[in-house]
Kinemage of the C-alpha trace (Angstrom):
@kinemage 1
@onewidth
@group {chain A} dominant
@subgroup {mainchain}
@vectorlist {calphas} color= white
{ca unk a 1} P 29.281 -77.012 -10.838
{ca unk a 2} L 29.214 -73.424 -11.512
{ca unk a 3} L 28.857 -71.010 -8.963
{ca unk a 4} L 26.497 -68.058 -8.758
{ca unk a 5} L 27.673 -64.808 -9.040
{ca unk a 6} L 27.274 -62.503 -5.801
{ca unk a 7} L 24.987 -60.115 -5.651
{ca unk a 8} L 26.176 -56.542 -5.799
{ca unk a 9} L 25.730 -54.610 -2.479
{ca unk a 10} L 23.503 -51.138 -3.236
{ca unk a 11} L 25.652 -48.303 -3.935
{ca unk a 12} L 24.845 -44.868 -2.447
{ca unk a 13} L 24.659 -42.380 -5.774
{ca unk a 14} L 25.624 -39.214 -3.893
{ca unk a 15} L 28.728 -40.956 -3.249
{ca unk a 16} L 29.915 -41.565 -6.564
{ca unk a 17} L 29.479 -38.048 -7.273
{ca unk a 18} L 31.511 -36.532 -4.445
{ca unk a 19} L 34.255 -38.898 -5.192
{ca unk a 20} L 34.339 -37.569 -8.992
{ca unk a 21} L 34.417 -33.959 -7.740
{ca unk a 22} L 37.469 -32.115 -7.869
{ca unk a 23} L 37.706 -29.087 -5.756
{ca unk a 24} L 39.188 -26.050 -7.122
{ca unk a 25} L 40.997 -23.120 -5.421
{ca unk a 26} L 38.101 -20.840 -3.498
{ca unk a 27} L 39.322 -17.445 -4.968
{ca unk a 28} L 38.900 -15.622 -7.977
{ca unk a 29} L 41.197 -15.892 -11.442
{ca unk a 30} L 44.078 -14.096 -12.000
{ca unk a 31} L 42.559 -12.770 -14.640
{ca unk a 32} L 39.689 -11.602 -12.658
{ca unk a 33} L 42.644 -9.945 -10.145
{ca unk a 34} L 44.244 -8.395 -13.142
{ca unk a 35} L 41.274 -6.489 -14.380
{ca unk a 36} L 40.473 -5.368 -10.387
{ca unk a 37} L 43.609 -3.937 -10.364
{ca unk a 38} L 42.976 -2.096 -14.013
{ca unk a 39} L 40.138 -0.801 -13.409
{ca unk a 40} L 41.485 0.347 -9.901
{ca unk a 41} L 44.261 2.281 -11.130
{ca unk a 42} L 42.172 3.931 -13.692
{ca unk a 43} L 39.701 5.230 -11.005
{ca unk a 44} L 42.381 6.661 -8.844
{ca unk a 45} L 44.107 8.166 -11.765
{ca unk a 46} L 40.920 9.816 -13.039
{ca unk a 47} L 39.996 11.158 -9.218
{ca unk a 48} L 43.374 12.334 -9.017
{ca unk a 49} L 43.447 14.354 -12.355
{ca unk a 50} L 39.655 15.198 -11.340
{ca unk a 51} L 41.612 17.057 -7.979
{ca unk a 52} L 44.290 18.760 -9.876
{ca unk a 53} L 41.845 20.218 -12.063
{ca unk a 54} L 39.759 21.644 -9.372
C-alpha cells in the first residue's frame, strides 16, 4: 500500500525573507569617508588662504 504524502504545514512569508537578508555594516563607505575628508580639507584650506589674504 502506498502511503500519502503529508501535508505541508503553512509557512509564514515574512519569514523566508528575513532569513535571506543579510545585514550590512550601519555606516557609510569608505569611499563616502574619503571624499568627506576631501572635501574637508579643501574647505579649511580655502578659509585659511581666504584669512591670510585679508
Amino acid at each position: 500500500m502506498k502511503r500519502k504524502p503529508k501535508p505541508l504545514a503553512t509557512r509564514n512569508p515574512f519569514v523566508v525573507l528575513a532569513i535571506k537578508r543579510k545585514a550590512g555594516p550601519h555606516r557609510k563607505p569608505n569611499k563616502a569617508l574619503r571624499r568627506a575628508e576631501k572635501v574637508n580639507t579643501r574647505d579649511v584650506a580655502q578659509r585659511q588662504s581666504i584669512v591670510a589674504s585679508d
